[in-house]
DRENMI-270641 format. One record per residue (C-alpha): residue in one letter; x, y negated, z. Coordinates in pm, whole numbers, plus 50000, padded with zeros to 5 digits. Last residue first. Example, Ala and Ser with C-alpha at 12.3 -4.5 7.8 and 13.67 -1.06 7.14 Angstrom:
! residues 2
S513675010650714;A512305045050780;
This chain:
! residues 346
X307909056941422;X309539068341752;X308819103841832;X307509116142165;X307939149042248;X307889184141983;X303829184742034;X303549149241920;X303139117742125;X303629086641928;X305949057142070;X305239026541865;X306658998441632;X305408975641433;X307888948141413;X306608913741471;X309968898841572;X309218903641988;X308458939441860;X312468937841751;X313298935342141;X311008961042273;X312448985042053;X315908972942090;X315058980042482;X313469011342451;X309849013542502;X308689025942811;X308359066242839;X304359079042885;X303999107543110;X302259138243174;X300769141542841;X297249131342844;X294239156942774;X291069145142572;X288599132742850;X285659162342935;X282899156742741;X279489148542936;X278479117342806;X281039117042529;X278839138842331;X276209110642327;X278339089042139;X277779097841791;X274209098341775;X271409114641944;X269589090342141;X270089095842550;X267079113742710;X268939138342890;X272049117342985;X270239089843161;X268359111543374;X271599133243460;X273299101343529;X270809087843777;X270449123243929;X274279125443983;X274179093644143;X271899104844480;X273739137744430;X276819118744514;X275499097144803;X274569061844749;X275809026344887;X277009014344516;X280709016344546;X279949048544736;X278589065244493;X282079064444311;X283749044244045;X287129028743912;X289409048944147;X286909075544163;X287269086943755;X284099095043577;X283579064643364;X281449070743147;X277779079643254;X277709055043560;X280499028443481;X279629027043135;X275529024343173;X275558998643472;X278438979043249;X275678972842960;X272878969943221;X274418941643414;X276108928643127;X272498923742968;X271398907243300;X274058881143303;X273108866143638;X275148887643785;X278688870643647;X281138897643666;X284268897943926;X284158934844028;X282298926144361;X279528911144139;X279298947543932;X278708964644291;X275828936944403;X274168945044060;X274398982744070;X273108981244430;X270528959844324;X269408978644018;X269159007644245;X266868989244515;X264608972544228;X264119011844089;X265129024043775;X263099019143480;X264568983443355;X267678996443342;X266679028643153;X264719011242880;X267728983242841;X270029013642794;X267839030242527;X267398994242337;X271328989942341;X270949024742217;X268979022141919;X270788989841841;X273929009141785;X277358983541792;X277378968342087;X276188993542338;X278419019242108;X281328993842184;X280538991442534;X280799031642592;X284359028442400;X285249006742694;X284519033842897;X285879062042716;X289399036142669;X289509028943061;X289889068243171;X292059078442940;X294869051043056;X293669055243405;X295029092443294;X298179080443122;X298969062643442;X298479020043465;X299599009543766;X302629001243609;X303229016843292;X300619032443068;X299999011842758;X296658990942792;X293198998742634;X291108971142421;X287488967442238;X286708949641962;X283228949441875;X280828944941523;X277918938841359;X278178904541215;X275638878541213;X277398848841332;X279738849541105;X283448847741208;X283458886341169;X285358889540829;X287608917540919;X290518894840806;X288988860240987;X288748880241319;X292198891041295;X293128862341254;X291228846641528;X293088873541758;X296548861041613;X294778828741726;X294478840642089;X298278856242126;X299368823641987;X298148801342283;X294878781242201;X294138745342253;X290838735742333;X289958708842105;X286228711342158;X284618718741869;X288058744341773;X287248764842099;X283468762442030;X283988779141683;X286678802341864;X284038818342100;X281088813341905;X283018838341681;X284298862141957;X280318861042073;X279138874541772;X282098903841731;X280648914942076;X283448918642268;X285168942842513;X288398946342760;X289908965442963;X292128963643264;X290568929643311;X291728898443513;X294878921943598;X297808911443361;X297048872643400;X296498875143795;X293438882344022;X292378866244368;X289108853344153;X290178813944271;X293598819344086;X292328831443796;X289518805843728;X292618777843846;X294518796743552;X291568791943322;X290548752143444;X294428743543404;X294558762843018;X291468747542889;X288838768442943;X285818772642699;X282548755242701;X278948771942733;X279998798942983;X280888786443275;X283178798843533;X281938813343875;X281468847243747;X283168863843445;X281158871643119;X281718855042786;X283928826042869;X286268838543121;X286578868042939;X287698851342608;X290068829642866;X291358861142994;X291728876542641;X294838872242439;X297638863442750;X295618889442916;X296688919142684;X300068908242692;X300478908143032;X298788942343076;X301168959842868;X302278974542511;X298478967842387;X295818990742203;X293478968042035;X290508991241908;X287928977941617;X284628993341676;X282448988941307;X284359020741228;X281939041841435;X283379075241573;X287329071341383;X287629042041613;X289179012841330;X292609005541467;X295168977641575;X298098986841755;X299768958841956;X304078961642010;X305688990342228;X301789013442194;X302739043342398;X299999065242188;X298539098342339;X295239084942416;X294769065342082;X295169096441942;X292879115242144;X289959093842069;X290069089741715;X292239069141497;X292339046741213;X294979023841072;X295298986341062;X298058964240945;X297568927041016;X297368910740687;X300708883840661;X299768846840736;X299708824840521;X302668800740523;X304788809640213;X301548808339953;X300808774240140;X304578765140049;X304248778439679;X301518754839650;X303008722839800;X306008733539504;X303668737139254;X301978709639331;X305008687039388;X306198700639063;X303328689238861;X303808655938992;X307498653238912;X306548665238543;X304018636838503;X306658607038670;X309058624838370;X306948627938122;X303748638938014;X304838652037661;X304808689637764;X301838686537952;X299788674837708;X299038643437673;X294938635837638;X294058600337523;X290368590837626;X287818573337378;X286988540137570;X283758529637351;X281918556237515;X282708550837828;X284028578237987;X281718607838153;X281518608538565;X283078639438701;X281018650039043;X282748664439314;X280858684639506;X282958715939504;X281448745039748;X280618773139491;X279628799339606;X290528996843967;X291008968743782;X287598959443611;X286598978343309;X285058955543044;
């Protein structure tokens, strides 16, 4: 996360007696109370056909073109770099908070626990307490497909009930088939620039939480990270530790210690978000840390990230247009895509 700055039928069919030879009708002769029962199920049928829900579109997309999207309704993509990282790209803050503050809440924030999930007085009150708001719990977000699951399993165990933002989530869980609890798999989630969002932040939060997905998502390199946490010294891991509790995150986590120690360090080279200050060192102090980390990284997809400039940002991002904004309320898919001629609505 980046703080602001077979068969299943049981039913068993018991013979007739012998003696009691059974009559079959066929459905053409089963008359009229027959007929008005074959058209309830047809009719109860056709209304469950009616009701499910529609697939949610998804596309793929690398880096730079998630960068130079102005989502106006959520964009859902596979990251071109690993497909098993599933990208939420949302039209605002607000939005993006109404779906996962209580997910948040539940998998990693401090003073909130996390073996039951919120109702919605406890999660505002969680809020509240943190000096945050809806929109600014998290600029961005990231999940484990695992703990998503346990997530809504518990939810539904305990009755919670869940706005519509979160169970379009659940769908979405239920169409990539991650409600099991051995899937490999993340979401992770950028903002639209607006606000105090710029284009930039914008860049800045999507590397990071793209760092978390590769944490999730590569064992070799969950294993590398918990190697390099574990080999720094008791002071550093403090001063990482006693930064990340600042930034709202529950300390005694210690994989989200070293999960957010290696995104904020390696991948997150922005000062608003970062410095060696935050963590009582001096720049070449830091520099060493990364360097360290850097040179003995695994070789996959990620580790060209580590020292890759960000993909460039247009200057600005325009707000969606009213009527645009107004048919995304209907479910309209509907974005502002950055080309070389401007922005073109599509």
């Amino acid at each position: 996360m980046l703080e602001r700055p077979g068969n299943e039928d049981d039913t068993v069919i018991l013979p007739p007696p012998p003696a009691a030879k059974p009559h079959r009708r066929s459905v053409l002769y089963a008359g009229v109370g027959g007929a008005a029962a074959l058209l309830a199920v047809a009719g109860y049928s056709t209304f469950r056909w009616f009701r499910r829900p529609k697939p949610i579109p998804m596309g793929t997309a690398t880096e730079a073109n998630i960068d130079n999207t102005q989502p106006c309704d959520i964009i859902v993509t596979y990251l071109a770099l690993d497909k098993k990282v599933v990208v939420l790209d949302f039209p605002s803050l607000l939005s993006q908070g109404l779906m996962l503050d209580r997910v948040a809440a539940f998998v990693e924030k401090a003073n909130v626990p996390h073996n039951r999930v919120l109702d919605d007085v406890a999660l505002n009150a969680a809020i509240t307490a943190s000096g945050d708001t809806i929109s600014d719990y998290y600029y961005g977000h990231d999940y484990q497909a695992v703990a998503l699951a346990r997530f809504f399993a518990l939810a539904e165990a305990e009755n919670i009930r869940l706005n519509s933002q979160e169970l379009w989530l659940k769908q979405l869980l239920k169409q990539l088939g991650w409600m099991s609890p051995d899937t490999n798999g993340a979401i992770i989630t950028v903002p639209a620039a607006g606000g105090p969002i710029t284009p930039e932040m914008r860049a800045v939060i999507l590397r990071h939480e793209i760092s978390h997905g590769a944490f999730y998502t590569v064992p070799e390199y969950r294993h590398y990270t918990e190697q390099f946490w574990y080999g720094l010294t008791l002071s550093d891991r403090e001063a990482f530790t006693n930064f990340l509790g600042r930034q709202g995150y529950d300390t005694n986590l210690t994989e989200l210690m070293l999960n957010e120690t290696q995104a904020y360090l390696i991948f997150t080279r922005d000062p608003r978000f970062f410095n060696a200050a935050a963590i009582g060192k001096t720049e070449a102090e830091v520099n060493q840390l990364r360097q360290g980390f850097i040179a003995n990284m695994p070789d996959f997809w990620l580790t060209p990230l580590a020292t890759e400039a960000l993909p460039p940002v247009p200057a600005f991002m325009p707000a969606c247009k009213p009527t645009q904004a107004m048919l995304a309320t209907r479910h309209k898919r509907l974005c502002l895509c950055y080309q070389r001629s401007g922005f073109d609505c599509v």
